[in-house]
C-alpha positions as CSV (number, residue, x, y, z in Angstrom):
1,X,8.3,-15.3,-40.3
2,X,9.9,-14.9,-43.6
3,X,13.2,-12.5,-43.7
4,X,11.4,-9.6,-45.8
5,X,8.7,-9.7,-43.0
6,X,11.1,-9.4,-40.4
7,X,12.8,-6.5,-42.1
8,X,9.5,-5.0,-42.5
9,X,8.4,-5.2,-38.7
10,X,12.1,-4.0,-37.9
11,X,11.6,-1.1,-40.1
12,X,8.4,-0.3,-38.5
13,X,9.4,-0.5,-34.8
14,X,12.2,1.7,-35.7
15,X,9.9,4.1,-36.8
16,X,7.3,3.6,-34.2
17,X,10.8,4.2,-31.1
18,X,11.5,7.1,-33.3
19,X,7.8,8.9,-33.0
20,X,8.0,7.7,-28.8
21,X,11.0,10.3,-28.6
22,X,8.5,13.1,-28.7
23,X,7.4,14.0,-26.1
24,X,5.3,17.4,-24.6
25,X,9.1,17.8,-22.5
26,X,10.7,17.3,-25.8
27,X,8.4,18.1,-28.7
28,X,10.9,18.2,-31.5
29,X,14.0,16.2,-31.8
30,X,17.0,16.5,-34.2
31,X,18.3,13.8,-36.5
32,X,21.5,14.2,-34.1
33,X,19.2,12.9,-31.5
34,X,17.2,10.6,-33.1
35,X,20.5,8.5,-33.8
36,X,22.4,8.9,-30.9
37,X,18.7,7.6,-28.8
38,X,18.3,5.3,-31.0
39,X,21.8,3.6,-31.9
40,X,20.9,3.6,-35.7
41,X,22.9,4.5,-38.4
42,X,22.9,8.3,-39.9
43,X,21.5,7.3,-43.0
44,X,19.2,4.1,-41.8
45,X,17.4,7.2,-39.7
46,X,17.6,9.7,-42.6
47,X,15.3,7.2,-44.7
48,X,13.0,6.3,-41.6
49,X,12.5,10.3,-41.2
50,X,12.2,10.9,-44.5
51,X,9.3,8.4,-44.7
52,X,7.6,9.6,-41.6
53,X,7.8,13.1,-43.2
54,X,6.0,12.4,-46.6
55,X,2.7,10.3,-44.4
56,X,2.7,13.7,-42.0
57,X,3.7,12.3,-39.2
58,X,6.8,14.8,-38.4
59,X,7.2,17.4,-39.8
60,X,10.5,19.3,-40.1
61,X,11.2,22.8,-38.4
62,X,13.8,25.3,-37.7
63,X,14.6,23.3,-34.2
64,X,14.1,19.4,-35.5
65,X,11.6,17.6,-36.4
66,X,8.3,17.5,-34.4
67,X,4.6,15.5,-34.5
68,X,3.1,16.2,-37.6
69,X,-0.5,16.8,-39.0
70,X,-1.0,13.3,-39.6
71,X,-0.7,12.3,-36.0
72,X,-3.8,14.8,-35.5
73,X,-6.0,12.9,-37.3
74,X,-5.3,9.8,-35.8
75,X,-5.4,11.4,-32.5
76,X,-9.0,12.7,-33.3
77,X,-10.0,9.6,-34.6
78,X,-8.6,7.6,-31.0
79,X,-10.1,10.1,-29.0
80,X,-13.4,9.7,-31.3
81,X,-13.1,6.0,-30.4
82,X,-12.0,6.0,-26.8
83,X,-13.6,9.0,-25.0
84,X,-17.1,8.0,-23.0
85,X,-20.1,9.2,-23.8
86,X,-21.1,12.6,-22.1
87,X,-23.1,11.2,-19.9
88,X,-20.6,9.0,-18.1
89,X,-18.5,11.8,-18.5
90,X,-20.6,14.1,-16.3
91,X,-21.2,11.3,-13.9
92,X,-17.7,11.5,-13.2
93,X,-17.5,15.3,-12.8
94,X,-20.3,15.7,-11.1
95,X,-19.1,12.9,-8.2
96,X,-15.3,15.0,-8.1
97,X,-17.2,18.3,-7.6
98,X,-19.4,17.0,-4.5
99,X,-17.0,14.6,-3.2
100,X,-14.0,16.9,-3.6
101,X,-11.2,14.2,-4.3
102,X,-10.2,12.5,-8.1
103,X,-12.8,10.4,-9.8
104,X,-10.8,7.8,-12.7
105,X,-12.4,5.3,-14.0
106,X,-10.1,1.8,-15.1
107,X,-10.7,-1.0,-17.3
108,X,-8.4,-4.4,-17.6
109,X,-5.8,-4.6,-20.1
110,X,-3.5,-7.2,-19.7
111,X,-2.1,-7.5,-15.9
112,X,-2.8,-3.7,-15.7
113,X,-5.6,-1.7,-15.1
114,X,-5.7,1.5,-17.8
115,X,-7.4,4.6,-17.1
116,X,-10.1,5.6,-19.5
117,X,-11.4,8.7,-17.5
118,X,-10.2,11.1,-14.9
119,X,-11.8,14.2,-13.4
120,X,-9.1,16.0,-10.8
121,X,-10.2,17.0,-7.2
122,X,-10.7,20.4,-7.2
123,X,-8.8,20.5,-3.3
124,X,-4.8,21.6,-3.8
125,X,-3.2,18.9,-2.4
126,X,-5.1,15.6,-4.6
127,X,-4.1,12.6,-6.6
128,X,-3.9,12.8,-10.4
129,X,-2.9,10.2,-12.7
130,X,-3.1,10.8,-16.5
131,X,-6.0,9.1,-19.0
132,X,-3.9,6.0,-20.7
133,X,-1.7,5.4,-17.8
134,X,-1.5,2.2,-17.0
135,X,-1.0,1.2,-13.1
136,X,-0.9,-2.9,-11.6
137,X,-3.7,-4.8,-11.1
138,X,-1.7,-7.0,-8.4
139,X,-3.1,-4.0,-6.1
140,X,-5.0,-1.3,-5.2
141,X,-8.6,-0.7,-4.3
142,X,-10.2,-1.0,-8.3
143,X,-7.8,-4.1,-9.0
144,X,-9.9,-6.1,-6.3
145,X,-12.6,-4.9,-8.0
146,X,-11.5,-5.7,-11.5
147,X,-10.2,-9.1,-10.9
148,X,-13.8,-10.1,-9.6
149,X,-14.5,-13.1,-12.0
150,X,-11.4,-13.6,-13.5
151,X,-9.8,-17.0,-13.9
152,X,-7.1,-18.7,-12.0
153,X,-4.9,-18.2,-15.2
154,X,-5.3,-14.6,-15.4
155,X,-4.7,-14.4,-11.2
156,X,-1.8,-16.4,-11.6
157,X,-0.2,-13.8,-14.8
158,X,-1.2,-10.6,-12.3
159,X,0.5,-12.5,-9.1
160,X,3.7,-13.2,-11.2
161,X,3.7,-9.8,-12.2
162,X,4.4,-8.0,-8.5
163,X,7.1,-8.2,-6.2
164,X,6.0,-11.2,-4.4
165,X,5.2,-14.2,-7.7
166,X,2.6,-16.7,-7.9
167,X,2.1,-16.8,-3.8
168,X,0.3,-13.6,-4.0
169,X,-2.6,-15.4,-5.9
170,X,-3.4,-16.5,-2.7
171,X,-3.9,-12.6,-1.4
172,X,-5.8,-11.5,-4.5
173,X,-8.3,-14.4,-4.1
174,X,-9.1,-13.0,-0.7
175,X,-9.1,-9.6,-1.8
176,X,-11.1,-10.2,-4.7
177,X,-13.8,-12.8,-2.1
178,X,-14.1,-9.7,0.6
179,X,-14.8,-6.7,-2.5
180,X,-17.4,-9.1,-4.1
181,X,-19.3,-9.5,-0.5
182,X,-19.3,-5.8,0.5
183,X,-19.6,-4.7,-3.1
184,X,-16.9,-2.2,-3.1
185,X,-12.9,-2.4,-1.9
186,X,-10.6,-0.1,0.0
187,X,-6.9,0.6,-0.4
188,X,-4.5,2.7,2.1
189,X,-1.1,3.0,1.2
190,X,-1.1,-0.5,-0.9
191,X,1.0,1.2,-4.3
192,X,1.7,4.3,-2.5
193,X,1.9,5.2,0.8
194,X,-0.2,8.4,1.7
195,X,-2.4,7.5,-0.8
196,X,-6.1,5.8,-0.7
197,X,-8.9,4.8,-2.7
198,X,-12.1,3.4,-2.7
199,X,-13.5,1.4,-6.1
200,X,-17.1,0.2,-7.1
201,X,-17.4,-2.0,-10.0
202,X,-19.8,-1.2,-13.4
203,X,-21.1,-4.2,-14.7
204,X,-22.4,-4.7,-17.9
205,X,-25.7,-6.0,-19.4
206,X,-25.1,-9.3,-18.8
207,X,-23.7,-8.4,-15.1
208,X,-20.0,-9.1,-15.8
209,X,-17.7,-6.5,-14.0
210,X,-16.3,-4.6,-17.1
211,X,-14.9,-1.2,-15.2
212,X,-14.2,0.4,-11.7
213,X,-15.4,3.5,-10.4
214,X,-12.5,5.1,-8.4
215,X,-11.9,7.8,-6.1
216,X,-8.8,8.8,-4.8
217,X,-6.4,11.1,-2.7
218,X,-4.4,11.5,0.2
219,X,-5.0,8.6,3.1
220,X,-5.3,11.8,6.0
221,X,-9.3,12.4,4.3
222,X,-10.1,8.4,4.0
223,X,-11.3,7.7,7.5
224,X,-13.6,5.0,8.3
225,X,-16.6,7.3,8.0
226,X,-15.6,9.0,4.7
227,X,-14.7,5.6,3.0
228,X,-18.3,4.4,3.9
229,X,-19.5,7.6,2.4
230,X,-17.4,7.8,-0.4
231,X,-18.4,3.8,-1.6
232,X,-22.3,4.5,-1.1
233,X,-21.5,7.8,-3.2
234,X,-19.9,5.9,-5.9
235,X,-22.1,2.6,-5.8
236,X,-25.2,4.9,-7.1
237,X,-23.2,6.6,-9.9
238,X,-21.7,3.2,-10.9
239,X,-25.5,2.0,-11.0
240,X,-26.7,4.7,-13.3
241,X,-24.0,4.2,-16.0
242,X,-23.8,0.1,-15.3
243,X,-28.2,0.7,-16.1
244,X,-27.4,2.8,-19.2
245,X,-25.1,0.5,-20.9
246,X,-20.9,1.1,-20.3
247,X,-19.6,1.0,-23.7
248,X,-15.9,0.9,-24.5
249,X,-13.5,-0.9,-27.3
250,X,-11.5,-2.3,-24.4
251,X,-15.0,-4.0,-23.1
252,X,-14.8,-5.9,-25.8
253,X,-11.4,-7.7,-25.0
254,X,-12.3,-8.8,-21.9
């Protein structure tokens, strides 16, 4: 990479930290802020701001500067791109509503597992995690579904990604080998403890496991006869989308 490019990807991770310091805790920030979070100079930030300003992606008020009407349109345009078609999207609601704890739905990216979709239990005391968050895939009852397929490489990059390296590969292979016989895979208190889940996979056309069909709350309503209720639940629903087509731009990564 040539110095001018370097300079330009620099200037354009500078910008992008500057735009992460918004947040819906902190929507606006001040260029006092802005330099003292990001260690830049006064006028180096001035210039970035400036720039960001005149593309309408802040946008200067009385209390700092905050997102700006440029960010919308991308945001439509993402959520355009990203969100699943309405009738996934009911499939999910409808299985929260009767089941009565969170429904997400998680796709690969990288050694994580991102959630696409999420419909809250409707019961006070339930597990909610946001649309984009990204959890491990070294555990948890949709990473031994996700990992179903995947090659020693990639079993070897989640392993060396948790708390225990490469010897966990071992762990995951059997975790993966006893999801792949019943056809769905339990957690209790793996990433969390109080917390359970129970995943399905949704395969696509050509039978590959693309996504996992997830319910989740707390471990004191996951017993033995609920979890076998909950996977026979979810197996259908992950049936009817996996017989419609799942469609998603991360599908097309994997």
């Amino acid at each position: 990479m040539s110095t001018e490019d370097a300079q330009g990807v620099r200037s354009v991770q500078r910008a992008l930290d500057i735009l992460e310091l918004l947040t819906e805790d902190r929507p606006s920030v001040t260029l006092r802020e802005i330099v003292e979070a990001t260690g830049l100079a006064k006028t180096t930030v001035l210039r970035i701001v400036q720039t960001l300003e005149q593309n309408g992606l802040l946008w200067a008020s009385a209390g700092g500067y905050t997102a700006g009407p440029g960010l919308w349109r991308w945001a439509h345009l993402a959520k355009h791109s990203w969100e699943l078609p309405p009738e996934t999207r009911k499939v999910i609601r409808d299985l929260a509503a009767q089941l009565r704890e969170t429904v997400n739905l998680y796709m690969v990216r990288g050694v994580h597992r991102v959630v696409v979709a999420q419909q809250e239990s409707p019961q006070p005391l339930r597990h909610v995690v946001h649309v984009g968050d990204e959890l491990p895939l070294w555990v948890g009852a949709s990473a031994k579904v996700l990992l179903r397929g995947a090659s020693e490489a990639q079993l070897t990059r989640v392993a060396r990604s948790s708390p225990y390296g490469e010897g966990h590969v071992r762990r995951l292979r059997e975790w993966v080998e006893e999801a792949a016989h019943a056809g769905w895979a339990v957690s209790h208190g793996e990433r969390e403890e109080g917390l359970s889940a129970v995943a399905v996979p949704i395969h696509s056309r050509t039978g590959a496991v693309v996504a996992a069909l997830t319910l989740s709350g707390p471990s004191v309503r996951f017993t033995d006869e609920a979890v076998t209720r909950f996977a026979a639940e979810l197996t259908v629903a992950a049936q009817h989308v996996s017989e419609r087509g799942f469609d998603h731009p991360l599908a097309a990564a994997m």
